[in-house]
C-alpha positions, 0 to 999 in steps of 0.5 A: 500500500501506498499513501500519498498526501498533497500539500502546497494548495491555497487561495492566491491571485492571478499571477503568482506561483505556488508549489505543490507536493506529493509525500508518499509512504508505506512504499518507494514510488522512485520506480514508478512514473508520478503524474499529477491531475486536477479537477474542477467543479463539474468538470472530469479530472484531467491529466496536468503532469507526469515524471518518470521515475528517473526524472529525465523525462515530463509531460504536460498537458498544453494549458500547462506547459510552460507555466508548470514544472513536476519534479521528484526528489527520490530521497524524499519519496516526493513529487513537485509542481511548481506552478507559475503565472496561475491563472484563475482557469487553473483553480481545482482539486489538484491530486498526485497519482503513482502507478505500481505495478497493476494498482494506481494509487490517489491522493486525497487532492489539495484545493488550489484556487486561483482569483482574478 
């Protein structure tokens, strides 16, 4: 089993950055990829970010890239999203994934609320 928490969310204005991570524990997620999704009110969760496990290769989604930047620290078992010029349009539930082996593990998500 594997626990990930978020932490990092919270009410900013337009323009500023924050960052995000993901904590995990009960298990090493060094060897998997970690990607991080968001979901908005009445929306479907889509997919923001991902890093694989070595860190030498991202992804994003086109309404982030160039803005946001995912990271990982294996030492620390935790995943970063450094998030930058936000916008009110990225204001969700911002929640990391690890996949390990056959089983996905979530998140409880961090709100991240962004006004204009």
């Amino acid at each position: 089993q594997v626990q990930l928490v978020e932490s990092g969310g919270g009410l900013v204005q337009a323009g500023v950055s924050l960052r995000l991570s993901c904590a995990a524990s009960g298990r090493t997620i060094s060897s998997t990829a970690t990607g991080w999704f968001r979901q908005a009110p009445g929306k479907e969760r889509e997919f923001v970010a991902a890093i694989s496990w070595s860190g030498d290769n991202t992804y994003y989604a086109d309404s982030v890239k160039g803005r946001f930047t995912i990271s990982r620290d294996n030492a620390k078992n935790t995943v970063y999203l450094q998030m930058n010029s936000l916008k009110s349009e990225d204001t969700a539930v911002y929640l990391c994934r690890a996949d390990l082996g056959y089983s996905v593990y979530w998140g409880q998500g961090t709100q991240v609320t962004v006004s204009s």
